[in-house]
C-alpha positions as CSV (number, residue, x, y, z in Angstrom):
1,X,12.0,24.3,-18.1
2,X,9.0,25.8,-15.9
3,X,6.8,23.2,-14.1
4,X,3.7,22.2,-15.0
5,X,0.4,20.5,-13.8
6,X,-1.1,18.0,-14.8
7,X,-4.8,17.4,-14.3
8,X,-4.7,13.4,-14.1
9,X,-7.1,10.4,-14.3
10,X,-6.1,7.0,-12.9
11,X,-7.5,3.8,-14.3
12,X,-6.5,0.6,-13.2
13,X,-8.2,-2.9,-14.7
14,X,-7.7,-6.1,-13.2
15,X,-8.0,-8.8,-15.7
16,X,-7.4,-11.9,-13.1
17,X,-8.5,-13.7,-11.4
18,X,-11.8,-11.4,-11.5
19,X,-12.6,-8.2,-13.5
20,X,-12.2,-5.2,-12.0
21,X,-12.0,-1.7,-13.0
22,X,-12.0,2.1,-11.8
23,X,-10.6,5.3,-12.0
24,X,-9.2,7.7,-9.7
25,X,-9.1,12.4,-11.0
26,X,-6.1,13.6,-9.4
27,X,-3.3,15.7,-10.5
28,X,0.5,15.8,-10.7
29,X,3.4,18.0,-11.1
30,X,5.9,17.9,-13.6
31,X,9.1,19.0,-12.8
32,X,13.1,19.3,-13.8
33,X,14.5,17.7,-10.6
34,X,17.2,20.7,-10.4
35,X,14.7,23.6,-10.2
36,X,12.1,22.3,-7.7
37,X,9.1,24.9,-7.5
38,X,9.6,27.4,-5.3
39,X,6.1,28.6,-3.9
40,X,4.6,32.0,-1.7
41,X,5.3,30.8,1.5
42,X,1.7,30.8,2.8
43,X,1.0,28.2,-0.5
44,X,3.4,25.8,0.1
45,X,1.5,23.9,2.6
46,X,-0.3,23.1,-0.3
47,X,2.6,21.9,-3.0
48,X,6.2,20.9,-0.7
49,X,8.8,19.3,-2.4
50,X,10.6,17.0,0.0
51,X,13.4,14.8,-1.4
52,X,13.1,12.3,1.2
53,X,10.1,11.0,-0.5
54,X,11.5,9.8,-3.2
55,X,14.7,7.4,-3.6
56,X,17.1,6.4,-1.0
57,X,19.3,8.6,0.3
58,X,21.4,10.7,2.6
59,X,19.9,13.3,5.1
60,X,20.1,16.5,3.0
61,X,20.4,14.9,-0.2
62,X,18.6,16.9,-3.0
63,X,16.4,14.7,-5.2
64,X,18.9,15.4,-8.3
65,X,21.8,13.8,-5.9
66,X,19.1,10.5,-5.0
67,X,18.4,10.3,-8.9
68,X,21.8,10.3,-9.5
69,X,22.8,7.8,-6.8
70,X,20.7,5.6,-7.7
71,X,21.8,5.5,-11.5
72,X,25.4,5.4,-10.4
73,X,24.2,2.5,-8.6
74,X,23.1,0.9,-11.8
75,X,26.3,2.1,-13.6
76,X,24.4,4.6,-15.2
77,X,26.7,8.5,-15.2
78,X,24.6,10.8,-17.3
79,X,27.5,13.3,-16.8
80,X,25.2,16.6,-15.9
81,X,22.6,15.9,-18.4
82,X,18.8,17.1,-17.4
83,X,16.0,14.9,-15.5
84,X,12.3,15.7,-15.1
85,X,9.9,13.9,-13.0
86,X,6.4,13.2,-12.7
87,X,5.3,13.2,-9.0
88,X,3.0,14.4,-6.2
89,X,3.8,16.8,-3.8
90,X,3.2,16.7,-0.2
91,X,-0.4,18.5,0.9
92,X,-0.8,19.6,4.2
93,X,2.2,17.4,5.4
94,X,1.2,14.5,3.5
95,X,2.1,12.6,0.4
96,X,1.3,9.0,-1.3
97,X,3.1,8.7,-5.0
98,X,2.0,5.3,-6.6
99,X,4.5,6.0,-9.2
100,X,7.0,8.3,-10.0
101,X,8.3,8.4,-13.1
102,X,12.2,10.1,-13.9
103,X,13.4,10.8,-17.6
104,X,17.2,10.7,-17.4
105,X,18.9,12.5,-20.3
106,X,22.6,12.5,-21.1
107,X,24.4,15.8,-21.6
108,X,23.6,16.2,-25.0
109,X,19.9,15.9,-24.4
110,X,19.8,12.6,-25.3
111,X,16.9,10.2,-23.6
112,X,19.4,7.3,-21.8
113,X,16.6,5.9,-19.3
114,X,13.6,6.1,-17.4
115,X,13.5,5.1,-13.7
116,X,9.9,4.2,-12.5
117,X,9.3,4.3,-8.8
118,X,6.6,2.9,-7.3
119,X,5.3,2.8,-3.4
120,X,2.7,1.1,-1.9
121,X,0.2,1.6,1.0
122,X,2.6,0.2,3.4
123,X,5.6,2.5,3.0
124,X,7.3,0.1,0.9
125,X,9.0,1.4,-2.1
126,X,11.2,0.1,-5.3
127,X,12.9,1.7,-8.0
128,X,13.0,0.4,-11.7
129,X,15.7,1.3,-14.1
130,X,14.1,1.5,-17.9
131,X,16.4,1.7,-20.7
132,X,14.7,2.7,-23.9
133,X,12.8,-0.5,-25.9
134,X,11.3,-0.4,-28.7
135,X,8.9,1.5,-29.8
136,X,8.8,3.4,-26.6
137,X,8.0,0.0,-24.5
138,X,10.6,-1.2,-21.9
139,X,10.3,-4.0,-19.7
140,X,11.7,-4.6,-15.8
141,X,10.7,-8.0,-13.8
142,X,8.6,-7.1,-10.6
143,X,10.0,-6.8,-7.4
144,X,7.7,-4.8,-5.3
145,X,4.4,-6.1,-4.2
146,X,2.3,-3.3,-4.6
147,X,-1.4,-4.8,-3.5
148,X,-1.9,-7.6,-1.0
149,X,-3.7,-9.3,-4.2
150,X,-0.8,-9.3,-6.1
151,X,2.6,-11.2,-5.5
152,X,6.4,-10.0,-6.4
153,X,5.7,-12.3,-9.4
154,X,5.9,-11.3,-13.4
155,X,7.3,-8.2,-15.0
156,X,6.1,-5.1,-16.5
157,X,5.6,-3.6,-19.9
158,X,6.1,0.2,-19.3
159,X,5.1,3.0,-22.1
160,X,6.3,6.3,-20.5
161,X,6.7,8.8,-23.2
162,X,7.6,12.6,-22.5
163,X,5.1,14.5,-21.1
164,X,3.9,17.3,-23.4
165,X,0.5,18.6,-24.2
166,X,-0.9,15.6,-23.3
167,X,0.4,13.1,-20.7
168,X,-0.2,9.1,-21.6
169,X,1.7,6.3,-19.8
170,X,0.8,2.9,-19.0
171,X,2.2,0.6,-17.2
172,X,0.9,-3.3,-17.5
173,X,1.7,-6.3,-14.9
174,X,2.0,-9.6,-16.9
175,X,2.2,-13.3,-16.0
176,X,2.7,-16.2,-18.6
177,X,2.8,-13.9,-21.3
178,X,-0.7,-12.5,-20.9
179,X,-1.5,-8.7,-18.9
180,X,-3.1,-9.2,-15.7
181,X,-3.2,-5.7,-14.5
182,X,-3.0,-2.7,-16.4
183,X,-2.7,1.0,-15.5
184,X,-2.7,4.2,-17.5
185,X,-2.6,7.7,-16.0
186,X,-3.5,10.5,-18.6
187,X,-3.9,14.1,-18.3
188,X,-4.1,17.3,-20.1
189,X,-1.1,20.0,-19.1
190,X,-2.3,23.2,-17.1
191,X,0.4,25.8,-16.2
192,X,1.7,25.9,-13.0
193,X,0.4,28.9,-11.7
194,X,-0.9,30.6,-8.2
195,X,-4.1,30.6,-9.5
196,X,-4.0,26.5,-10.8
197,X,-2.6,25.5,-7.7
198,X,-5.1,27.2,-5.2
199,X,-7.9,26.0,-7.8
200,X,-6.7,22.1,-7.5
201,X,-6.7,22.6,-4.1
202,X,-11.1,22.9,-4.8
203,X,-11.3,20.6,-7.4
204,X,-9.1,17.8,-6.1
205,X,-8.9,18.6,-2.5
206,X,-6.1,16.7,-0.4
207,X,-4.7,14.5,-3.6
208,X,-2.0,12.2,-2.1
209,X,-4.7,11.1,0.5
210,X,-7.7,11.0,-1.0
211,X,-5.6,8.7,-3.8
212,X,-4.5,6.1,-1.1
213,X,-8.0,6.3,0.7
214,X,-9.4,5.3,-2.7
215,X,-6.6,2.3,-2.9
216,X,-7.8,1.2,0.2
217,X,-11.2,1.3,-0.6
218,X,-10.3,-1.3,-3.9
219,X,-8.5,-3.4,-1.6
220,X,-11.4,-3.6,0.2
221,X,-14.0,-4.2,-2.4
222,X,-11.6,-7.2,-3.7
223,X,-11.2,-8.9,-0.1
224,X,-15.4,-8.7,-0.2
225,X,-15.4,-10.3,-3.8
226,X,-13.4,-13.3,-2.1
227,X,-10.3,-12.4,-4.0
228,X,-7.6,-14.6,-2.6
229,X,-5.2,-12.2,-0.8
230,X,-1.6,-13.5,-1.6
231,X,1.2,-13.7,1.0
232,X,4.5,-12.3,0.9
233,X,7.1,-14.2,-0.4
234,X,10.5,-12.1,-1.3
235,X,11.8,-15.2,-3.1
236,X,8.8,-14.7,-5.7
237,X,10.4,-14.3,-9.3
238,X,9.6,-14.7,-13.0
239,X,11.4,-18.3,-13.8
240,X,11.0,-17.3,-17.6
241,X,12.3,-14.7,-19.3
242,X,9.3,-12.8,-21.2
243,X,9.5,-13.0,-25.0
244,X,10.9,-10.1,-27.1
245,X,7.6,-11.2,-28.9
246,X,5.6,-10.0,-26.2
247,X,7.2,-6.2,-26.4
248,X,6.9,-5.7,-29.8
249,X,3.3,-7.0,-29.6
250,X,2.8,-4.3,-26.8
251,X,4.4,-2.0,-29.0
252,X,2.3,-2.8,-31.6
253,X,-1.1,-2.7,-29.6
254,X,-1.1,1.0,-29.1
């Protein structure tokens, strides 16, 4: 499988405790995690692949060996079968991926899970094994907490179909059976070419930081609308299990 681009646009909602929406353009690569791109070298400042950004890991792991230590962590042995990932690469030395986003086939080609990363502003990062749910929907309990506005608290409905023509995930944070945040990211696919690189490079210059500037800048305009910032607390967990209800309504809904 050759990589591809994907010319992206963020949106993220907030439905409590006040209404807030935006949208980010960005783009992302898509990739099969055991044939990274290899760029011109006087590009790559512009597109570098650096396993250490993603996962846990040893010094001089590849990002296939971090995928698949953290599925054998979970169990999971998808005995040589194919991943792809959705991700950012670094620019000019730097990188922010809100999510990351790993499709874990079996040997025989067969889907077995998703793993969803996510990161936040602060360097803090969390890994989410998905198996398959239905219709497409699977559902982890939170552990990350991704914006000072949000606790560890509730659990996720996650539709993260194959890329292909067009890209179209969403990821929704729900409390008490209700969404309280929702995020999509969709895209159109553009080839990964010299040419497509160097003209993202125009049209959404410096990606990663401009996409954690404009995170900040959110942050910001929530502290100023006397959103109530909420502390850290580890211990926060979902106390009830979500209802199987709730998926297939998901499901359903789209």
């Amino acid at each position: 499988m050759d990589a591809c681009l994907y010319r992206t646009r963020v949106t993220h909602l907030r439905r409590a405790p006040v209404h807030h929406y935006f949208e980010h353009p960005g783009y992302s690569w898509y990739v099969d995690v055991d044939r990274l791109p290899s760029l011109p070298r006087w590009l790559r400042p512009f597109a570098r692949f650096d396993p250490a950004d993603h996962l846990d890991g040893a010094p001089g792991d590849t990002l296939r060996d971090r995928v698949d230590a953290f599925l054998r962590g979970h169990g999971v042995d998808l005995t040589g079968g194919r991943v792809t990932a959705l991700l950012q690469a670094r620019v000019l030395g730097y990188v922010f991926n809100p999510v990351t986003l790993y499709w874990c086939h079996d040997a025989d080609g067969v889907l077995r899970h998703v793993v969803m990363e996510m990161h936040n502003t602060r360097g803090g990062r969390h890994a989410y094994l998905l198996p398959p749910g239905p219709d497409g929907v699977s559902m982890t309990p939170k552990q990350l907490r991704v914006s000072p506005f949000n606790g560890a608290d509730g659990h996720y409905l996650v539709r993260a179909p194959h890329p292909d023509d067009a890209l179209d995930i969403t990821v929704s944070l729900h409390r008490n059976d209700e969404p309280a945040f929702i995020a999509t990211v969709r895209g159109t696919r553009r080839p990964a070419t010299l040419r497509e690189v160097l003209r993202l490079q125009f049209t959404a210059p410096l990606a990663p930081l401009m996409t954690a500037v404009d995170l900040r800048i959110q942050h910001l305009t929530l502290w100023l609308r006397r959103v109530p910032v909420v502390r850290s607390d580890r211990r926060a967990r979902e106390r009830d299990a979500p209802s199987t209800e709730l998926v297939a309504h998901a499901a359903r809904s789209r």
